[in-house]
C-alpha positions as CSV (number, residue, x, y, z in Angstrom):
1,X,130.2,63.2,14.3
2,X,130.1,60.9,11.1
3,X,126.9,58.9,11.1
4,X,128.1,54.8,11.3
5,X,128.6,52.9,7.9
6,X,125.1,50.6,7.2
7,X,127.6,47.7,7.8
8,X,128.8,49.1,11.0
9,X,124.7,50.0,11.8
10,X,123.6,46.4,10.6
11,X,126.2,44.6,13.3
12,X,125.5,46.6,16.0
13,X,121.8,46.5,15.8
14,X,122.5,42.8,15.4
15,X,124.6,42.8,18.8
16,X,122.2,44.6,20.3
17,X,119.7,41.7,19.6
18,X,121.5,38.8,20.4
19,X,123.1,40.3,23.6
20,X,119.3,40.8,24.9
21,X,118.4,37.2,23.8
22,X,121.1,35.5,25.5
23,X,119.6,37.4,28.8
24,X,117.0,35.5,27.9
25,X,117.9,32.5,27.3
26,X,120.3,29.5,28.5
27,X,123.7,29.5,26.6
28,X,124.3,27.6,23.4
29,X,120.1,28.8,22.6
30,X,121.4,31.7,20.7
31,X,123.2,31.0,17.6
32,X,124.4,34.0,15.9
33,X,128.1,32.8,14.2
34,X,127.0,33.8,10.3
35,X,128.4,30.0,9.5
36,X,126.1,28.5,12.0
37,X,123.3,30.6,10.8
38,X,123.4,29.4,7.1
39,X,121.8,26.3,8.4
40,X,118.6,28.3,8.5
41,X,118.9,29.8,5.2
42,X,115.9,28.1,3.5
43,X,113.7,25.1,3.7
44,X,113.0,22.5,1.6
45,X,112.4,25.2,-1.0
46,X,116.4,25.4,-1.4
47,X,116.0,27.3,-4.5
48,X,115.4,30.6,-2.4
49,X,117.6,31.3,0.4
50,X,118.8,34.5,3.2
51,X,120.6,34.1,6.2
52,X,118.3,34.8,9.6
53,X,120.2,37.6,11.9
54,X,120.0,35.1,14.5
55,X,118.1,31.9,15.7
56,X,117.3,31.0,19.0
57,X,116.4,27.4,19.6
58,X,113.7,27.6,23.1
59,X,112.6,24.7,25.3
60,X,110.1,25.6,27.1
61,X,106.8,28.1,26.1
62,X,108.4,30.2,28.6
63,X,111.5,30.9,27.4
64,X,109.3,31.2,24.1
65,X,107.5,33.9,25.4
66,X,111.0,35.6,26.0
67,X,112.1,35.6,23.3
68,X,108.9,37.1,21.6
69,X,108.7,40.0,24.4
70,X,112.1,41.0,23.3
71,X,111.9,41.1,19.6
72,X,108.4,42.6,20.0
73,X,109.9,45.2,22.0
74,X,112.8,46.0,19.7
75,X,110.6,45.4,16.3
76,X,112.5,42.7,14.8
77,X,110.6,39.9,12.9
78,X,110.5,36.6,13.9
79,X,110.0,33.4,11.7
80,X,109.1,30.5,13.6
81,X,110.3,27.0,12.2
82,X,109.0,23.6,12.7
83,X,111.8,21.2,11.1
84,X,112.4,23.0,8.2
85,X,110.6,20.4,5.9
86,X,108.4,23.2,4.1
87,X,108.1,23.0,0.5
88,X,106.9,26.4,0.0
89,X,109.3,28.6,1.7
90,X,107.0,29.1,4.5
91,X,110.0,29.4,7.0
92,X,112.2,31.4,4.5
93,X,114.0,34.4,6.9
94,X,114.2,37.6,6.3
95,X,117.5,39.2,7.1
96,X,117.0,41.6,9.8
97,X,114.8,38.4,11.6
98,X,115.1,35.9,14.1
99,X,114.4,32.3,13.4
100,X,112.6,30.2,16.5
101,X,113.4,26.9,15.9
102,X,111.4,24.5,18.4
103,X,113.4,21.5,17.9
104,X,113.9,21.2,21.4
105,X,110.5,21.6,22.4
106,X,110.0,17.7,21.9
107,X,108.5,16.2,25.0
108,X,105.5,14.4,25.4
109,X,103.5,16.0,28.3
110,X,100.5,13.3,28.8
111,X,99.1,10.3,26.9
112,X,95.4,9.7,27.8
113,X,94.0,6.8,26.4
114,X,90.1,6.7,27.4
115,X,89.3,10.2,25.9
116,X,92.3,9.0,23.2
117,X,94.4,12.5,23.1
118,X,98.0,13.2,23.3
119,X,99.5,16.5,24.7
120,X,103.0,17.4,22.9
121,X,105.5,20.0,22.6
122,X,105.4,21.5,19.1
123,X,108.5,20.4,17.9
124,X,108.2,16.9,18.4
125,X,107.9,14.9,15.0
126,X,104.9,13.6,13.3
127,X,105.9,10.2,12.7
128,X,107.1,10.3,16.9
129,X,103.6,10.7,18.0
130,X,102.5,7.4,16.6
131,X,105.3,5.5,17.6
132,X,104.4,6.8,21.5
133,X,101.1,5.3,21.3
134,X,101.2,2.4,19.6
135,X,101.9,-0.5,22.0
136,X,98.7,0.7,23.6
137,X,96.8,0.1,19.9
138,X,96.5,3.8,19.2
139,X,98.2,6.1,16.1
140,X,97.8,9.9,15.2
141,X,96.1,9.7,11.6
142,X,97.6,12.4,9.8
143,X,100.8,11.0,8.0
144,X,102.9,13.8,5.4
145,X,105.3,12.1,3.2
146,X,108.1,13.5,5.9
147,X,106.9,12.2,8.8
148,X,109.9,11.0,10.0
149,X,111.3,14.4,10.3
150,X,108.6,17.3,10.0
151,X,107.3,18.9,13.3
152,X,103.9,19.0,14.8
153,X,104.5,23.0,14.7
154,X,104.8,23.0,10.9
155,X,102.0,20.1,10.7
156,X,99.6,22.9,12.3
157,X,101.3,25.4,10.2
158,X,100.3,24.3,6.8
159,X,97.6,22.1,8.2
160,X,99.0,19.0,6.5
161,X,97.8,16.0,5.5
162,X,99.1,12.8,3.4
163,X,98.6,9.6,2.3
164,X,95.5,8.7,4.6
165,X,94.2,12.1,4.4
166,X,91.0,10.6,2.8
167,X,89.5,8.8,5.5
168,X,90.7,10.5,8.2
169,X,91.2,14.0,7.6
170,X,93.9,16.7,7.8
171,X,95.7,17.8,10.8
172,X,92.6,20.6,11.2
173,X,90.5,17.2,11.4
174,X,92.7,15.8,14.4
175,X,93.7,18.7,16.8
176,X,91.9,19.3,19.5
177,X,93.8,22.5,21.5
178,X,97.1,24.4,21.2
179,X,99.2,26.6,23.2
180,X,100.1,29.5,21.7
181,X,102.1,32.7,22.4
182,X,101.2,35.6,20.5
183,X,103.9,38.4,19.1
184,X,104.0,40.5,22.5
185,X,104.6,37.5,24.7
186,X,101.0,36.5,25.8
187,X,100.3,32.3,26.7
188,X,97.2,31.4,25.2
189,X,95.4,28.7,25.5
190,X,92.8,27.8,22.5
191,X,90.5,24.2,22.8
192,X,91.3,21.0,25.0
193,X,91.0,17.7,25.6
194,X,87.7,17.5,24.0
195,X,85.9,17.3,20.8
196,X,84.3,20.5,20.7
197,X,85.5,23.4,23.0
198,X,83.4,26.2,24.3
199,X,83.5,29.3,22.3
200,X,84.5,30.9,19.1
201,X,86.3,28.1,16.7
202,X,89.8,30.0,16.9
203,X,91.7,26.3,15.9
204,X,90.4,26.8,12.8
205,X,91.9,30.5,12.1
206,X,95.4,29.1,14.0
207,X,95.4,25.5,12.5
208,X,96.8,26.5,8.4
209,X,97.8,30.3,9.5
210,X,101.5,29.6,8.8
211,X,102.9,31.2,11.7
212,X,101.7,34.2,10.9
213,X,99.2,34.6,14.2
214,X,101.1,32.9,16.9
215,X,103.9,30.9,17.9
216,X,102.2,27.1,19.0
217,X,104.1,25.2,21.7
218,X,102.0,22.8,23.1
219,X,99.2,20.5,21.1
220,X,96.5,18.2,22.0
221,X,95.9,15.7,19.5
222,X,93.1,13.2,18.4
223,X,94.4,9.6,18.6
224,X,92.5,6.8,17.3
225,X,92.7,3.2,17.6
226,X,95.1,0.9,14.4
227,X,92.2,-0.6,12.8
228,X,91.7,-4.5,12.7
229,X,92.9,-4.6,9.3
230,X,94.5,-3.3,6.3
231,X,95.5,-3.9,2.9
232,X,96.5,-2.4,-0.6
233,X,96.0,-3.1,-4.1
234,X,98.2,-1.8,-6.9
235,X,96.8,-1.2,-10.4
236,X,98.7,0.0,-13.7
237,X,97.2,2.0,-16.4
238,X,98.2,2.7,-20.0
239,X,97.5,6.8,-19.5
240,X,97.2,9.1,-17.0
241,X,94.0,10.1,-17.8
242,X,92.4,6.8,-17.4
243,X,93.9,6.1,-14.0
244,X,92.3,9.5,-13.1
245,X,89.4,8.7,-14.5
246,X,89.5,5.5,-12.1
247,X,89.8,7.6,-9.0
248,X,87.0,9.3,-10.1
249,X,84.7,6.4,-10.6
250,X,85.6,5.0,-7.2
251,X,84.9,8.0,-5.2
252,X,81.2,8.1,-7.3
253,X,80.9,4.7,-6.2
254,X,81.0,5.5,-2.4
255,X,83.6,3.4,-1.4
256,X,86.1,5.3,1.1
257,X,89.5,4.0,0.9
258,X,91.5,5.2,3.8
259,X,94.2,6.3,0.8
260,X,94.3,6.9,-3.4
261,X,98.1,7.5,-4.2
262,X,98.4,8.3,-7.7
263,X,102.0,8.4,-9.9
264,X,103.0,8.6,-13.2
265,X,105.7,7.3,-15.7
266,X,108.5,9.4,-14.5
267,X,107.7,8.9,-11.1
268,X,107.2,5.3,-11.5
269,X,110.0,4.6,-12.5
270,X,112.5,7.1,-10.4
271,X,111.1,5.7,-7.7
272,X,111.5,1.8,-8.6
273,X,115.2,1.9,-9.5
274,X,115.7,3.6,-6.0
275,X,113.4,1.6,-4.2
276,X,113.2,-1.5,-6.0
277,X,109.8,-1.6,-5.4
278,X,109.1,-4.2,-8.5
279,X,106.5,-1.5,-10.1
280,X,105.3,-2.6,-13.3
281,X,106.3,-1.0,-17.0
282,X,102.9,1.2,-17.2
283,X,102.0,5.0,-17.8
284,X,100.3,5.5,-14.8
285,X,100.0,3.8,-11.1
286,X,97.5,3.9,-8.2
287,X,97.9,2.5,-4.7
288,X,94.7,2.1,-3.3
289,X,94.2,1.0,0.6
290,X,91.0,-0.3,2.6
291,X,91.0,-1.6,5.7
292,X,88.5,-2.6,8.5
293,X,87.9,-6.6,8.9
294,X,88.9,-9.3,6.7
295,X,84.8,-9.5,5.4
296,X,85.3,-5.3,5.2
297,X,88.5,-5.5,3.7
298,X,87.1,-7.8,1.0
299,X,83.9,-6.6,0.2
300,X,85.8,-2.6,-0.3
301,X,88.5,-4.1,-2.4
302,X,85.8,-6.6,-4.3
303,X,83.9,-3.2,-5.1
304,X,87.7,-1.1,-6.3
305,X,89.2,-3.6,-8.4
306,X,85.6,-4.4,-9.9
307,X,85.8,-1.1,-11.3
308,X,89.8,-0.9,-11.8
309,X,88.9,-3.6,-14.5
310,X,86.4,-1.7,-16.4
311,X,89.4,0.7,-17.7
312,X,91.9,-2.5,-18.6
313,X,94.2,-2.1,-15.9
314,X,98.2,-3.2,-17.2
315,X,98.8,-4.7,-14.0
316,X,96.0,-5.9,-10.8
317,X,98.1,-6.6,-7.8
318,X,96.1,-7.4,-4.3
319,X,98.6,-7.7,-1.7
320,X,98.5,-10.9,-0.4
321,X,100.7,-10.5,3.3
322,X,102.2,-7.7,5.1
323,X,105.7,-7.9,3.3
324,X,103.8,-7.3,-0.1
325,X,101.8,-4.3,1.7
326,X,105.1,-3.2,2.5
327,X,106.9,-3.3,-0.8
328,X,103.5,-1.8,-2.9
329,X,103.9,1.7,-0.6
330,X,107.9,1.4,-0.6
331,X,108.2,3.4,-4.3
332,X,105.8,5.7,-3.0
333,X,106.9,6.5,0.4
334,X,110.5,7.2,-1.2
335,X,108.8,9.4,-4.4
336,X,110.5,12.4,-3.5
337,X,113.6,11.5,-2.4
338,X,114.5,9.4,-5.2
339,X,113.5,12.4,-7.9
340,X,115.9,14.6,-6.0
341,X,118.4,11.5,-6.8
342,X,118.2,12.2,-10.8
343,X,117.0,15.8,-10.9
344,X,116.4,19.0,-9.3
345,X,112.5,19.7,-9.2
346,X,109.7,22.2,-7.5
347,X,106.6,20.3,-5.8
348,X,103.8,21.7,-6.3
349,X,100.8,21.6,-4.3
350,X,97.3,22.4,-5.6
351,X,94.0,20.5,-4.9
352,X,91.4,20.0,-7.5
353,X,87.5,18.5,-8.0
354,X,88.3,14.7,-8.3
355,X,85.7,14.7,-10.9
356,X,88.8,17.2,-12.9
357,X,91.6,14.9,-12.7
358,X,91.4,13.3,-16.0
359,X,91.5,17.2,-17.9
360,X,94.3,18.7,-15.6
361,X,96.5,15.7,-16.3
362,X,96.4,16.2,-19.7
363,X,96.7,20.2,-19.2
364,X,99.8,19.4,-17.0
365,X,101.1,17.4,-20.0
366,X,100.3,20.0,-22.7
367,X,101.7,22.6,-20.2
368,X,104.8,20.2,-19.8
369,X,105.8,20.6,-23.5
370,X,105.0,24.3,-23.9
371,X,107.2,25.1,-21.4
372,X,110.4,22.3,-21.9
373,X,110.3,20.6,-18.5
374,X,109.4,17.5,-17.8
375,X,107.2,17.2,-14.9
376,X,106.5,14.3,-13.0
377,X,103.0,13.7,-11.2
378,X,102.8,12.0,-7.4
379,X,99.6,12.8,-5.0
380,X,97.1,11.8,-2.8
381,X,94.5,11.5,-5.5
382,X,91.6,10.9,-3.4
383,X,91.5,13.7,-2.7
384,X,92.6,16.0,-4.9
385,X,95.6,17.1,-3.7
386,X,97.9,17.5,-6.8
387,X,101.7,17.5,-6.2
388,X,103.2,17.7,-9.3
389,X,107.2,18.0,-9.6
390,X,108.9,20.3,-12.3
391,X,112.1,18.8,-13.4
392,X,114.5,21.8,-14.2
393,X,118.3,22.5,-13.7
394,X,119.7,24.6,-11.0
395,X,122.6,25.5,-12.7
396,X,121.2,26.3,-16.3
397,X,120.4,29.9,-16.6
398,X,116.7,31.2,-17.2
399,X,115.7,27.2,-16.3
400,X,114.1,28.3,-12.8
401,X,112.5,31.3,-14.3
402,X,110.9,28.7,-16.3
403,X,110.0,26.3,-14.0
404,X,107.8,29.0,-12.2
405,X,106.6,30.3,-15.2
406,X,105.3,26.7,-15.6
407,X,104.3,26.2,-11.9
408,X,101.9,29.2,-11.9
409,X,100.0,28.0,-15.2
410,X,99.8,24.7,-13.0
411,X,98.3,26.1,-10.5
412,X,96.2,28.6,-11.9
413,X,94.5,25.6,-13.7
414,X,93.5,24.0,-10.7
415,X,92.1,27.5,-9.2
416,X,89.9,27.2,-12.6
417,X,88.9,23.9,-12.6
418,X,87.3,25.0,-9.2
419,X,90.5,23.9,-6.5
420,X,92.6,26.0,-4.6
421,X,96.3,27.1,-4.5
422,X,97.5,24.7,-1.9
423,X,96.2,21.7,0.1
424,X,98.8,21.2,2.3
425,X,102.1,22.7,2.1
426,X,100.9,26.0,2.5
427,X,101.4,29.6,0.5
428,X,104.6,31.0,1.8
429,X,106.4,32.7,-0.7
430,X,105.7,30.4,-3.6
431,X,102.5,31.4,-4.1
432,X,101.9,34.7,-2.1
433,X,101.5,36.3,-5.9
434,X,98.7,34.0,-6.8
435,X,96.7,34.6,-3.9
436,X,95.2,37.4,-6.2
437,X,94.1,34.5,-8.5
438,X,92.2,32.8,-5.8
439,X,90.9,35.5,-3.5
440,X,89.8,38.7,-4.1
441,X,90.9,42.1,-3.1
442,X,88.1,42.6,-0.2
443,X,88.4,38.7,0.2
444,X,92.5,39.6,1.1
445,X,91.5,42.1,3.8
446,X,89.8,40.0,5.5
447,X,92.6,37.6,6.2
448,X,94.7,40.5,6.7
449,X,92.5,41.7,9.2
450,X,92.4,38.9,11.2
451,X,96.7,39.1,10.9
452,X,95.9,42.3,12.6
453,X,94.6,41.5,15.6
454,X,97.2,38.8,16.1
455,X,100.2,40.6,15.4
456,X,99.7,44.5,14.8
457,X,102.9,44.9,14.0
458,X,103.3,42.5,11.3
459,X,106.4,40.7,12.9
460,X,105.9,37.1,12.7
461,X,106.6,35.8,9.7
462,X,106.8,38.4,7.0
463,X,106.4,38.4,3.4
464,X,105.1,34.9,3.2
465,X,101.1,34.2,2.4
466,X,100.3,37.9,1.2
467,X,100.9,39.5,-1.9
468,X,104.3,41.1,-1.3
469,X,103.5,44.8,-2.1
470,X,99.7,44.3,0.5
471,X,102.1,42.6,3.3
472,X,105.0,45.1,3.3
473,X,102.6,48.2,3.2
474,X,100.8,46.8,6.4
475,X,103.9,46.7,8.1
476,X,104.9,50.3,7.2
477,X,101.3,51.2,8.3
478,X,101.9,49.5,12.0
């Protein structure tokens, strides 16, 4: 008897899979049409891009747990996804796996205001979280420039952060306890409702893992109360390096800002003809917020633009009302949308000493005309977290090629000015090459080791975080 053509193999290993999801699962939760599919080709890393076999869209940690117990059982990988938001291809499929999307797990199970935590289904958006709590007075700190669409799953993920990052931490910073089911199908519950749970730390192993541990359903999260007050101040600069250089002196100074956003030229002005912000002509621009109490609010900002003016700011704008607030973060808030408007580009995302802004912006520039691509800086400067965008063209052949030839210089400078590879979109599989830069080869087994005891196998999530050749010979070894 002739042995099946791989196609012929392929589809009905496939069928084999999807029939023993749907009895799993409630109809329309399996999606397994190769047209439907394509919509889980990528993530916001479009430039990379395979169709899933399937993806299964749960509601429940239950019907999560199915799903796992089956693939577990029939070795197919799974690649969980949060809204798909990830710049660094950290819910990139593979084509023999399974995306779980948790879109639909996107309730809010309890709101408690005395201890101020919030208990959510994973899939439920950032910016949603806030908007729960805040006719009681309350937000949820951590704020990514997609807030409006990312998930709390991928928030957890790549342990993001954002604009107000500074003062009030990452998303490590402000959970509390997860849900989690592992590979084989096992609930666990890690944490609580409180500040510091009994036991080993295991949020900090789960909270930046990437998926690569466990599948997180549920999440209790720190909510504090809107401060009295806040307010901006936007100041120009005639170089880069001097607006760096600024940061610098103001973190010395020990005033803590609740945010330092930081953009240059190209930025600047992408940003205002989208926006129509009404940024000024200058080289380099940082918004800077304090807030607290009017007396607070003054004294901080009396102390920041003291020391703006000692490098001859271009431009000194305190904003004087809520509408001005408003319009001074509208440019930034819209930075990445409105590059994609005039360009294709790859974010970066490396975090640095503050005290090394001023040398690797000028690197970046140097690096900028080596290579032939522009690149155009926006981050959360206070701390450190670099997000420069490569300007190349899609369609122009050998121009990517360049581009990540470009974005690994980038990033190995901020490994050598004493940073790391990625603050908070994670490693995926932009980086998964460098992490031999950063960490070395014993360092690498011991993250792989902890993988191990999570997910023996290696089925969740594969070929993202570890070097490609470490990751796949793991998972030949299972």
């Amino acid at each position: 008897m002739d042995m099946p053509a791989p196609d012929a193999a392929i589809m009905a290993r496939k069928a084999e899979v999807v029939a023993r999801l749907q009895s799993v699962l409630p109809d329309g939760a399996v999606i397994h049409d190769p047209q439907e599919t394509r919509a889980y080709e990528c993530d916001g890393l479009v430039a990379y891009k395979c169709p899933p076999m399937a993806a299964v869209l749960p509601a429940s940690t239950d019907e999560v747990s199915a799903v796992l117990k089956v693939c577990h059982e029939m070795g197919v990988p799974v690649v969980p996804r949060g809204s798909g938001t990830s710049l660094a291809g950290g819910a990139l499929p593979t084509a023999d796996s399974v995306i779980l999307g948790v879109a639909r797990l996107n309730a809010v199970l309890e709101t408690d205001y005395d201890n101020r935590v919030i208990r959510v289904q994973s899939g439920r958006t950032n910016l949603s979280v806030s908007g729960t709590v805040e006719e009681q007075g309350f937000f949820y700190a951590p704020d990514p420039s997609s807030q409006l669409a990312c998930a709390i799953a991928g928030n957890i993920a790549m342990n993001s952060g954002g604009a107000h990052c500074l003062k009030y931490g990452v998303t490590t910073n402000n959970l509390l306890g997860v849900t989690m089911v592992l590979m084989d199908g096992t609930v666990v519950e890690v944490g609580g409702a409180h500040l510091d749970a009994p036991g080993l730390d295991l949020l900090g192993v789960i909270c930046g893992s990437e998926g690569q541990l466990g599948v997180v359903t549920e999440a209790t999260l720190r909510i504090l109360a809107k401060p009295e007050g806040a307010r901006p101040v936007l100041i120009g600069f005639d170089s880069d390096e001097v607006a760096g250089a600024c940061v610098s002196d103001i973190i010395k100074a020990g005033v803590l800002p609740v945010a330092i956003e930081f953009m240059d030229r190209p930025c600047i002005r992408a940003t205002d003809d989208f926006s129509g912000a009404g940024y000024p002509d200058c080289e380099a621009l940082l918004i800077v917020e304090v807030e607290g109490s009017e007396a607070e609010i003054a004294e901080q900002l009396g102390v920041i633009t003291g020391i703006a003016r000692q490098h001859n700011p271009v431009e000194l704008r305190e904003s004087g009302s809520d509408e001005e607030s408003a319009r001074i973060w509208l440019g930034r808030k819209a930075a990445f949308g409105a590059m994609g408007q005039i360009n294709d580009y790859m974010c970066l995302d490396g975090t640095i000493p503050v005290s090394a802004l001023p040398l690797v912006l000028r690197r970046i520039g140097e690096l900028s005309k080596e290579y032939g691509l522009d690149v155009a800086n926006v981050f959360h400067a206070g701390d450190g977290n670099m997000h420069p965008l490569i300007l190349y063209d899609a369609n122009k052949d050998g121009d990517l090629q360049t581009c990540e030839a470009l974005g690994e210089e980038i990033l190995k400078l901020c490994v050598e000015v004493g940073g790391c590879l990625t603050g908070e979109h994670g490693v995926g599989i932009e980086k998964r090459e460098l992490m031999r830069v950063q960490y070395s080869d014993d360092d690498l087994e011991a993250q792989m080791s902890v993988k191990d005891v999570f997910d023996p196998a290696w089925l969740l999530n594969p070929a993202k975080v570890f070097p490609l050749t470490s990751s796949s010979a793991r998972r030949d070894a299972a």
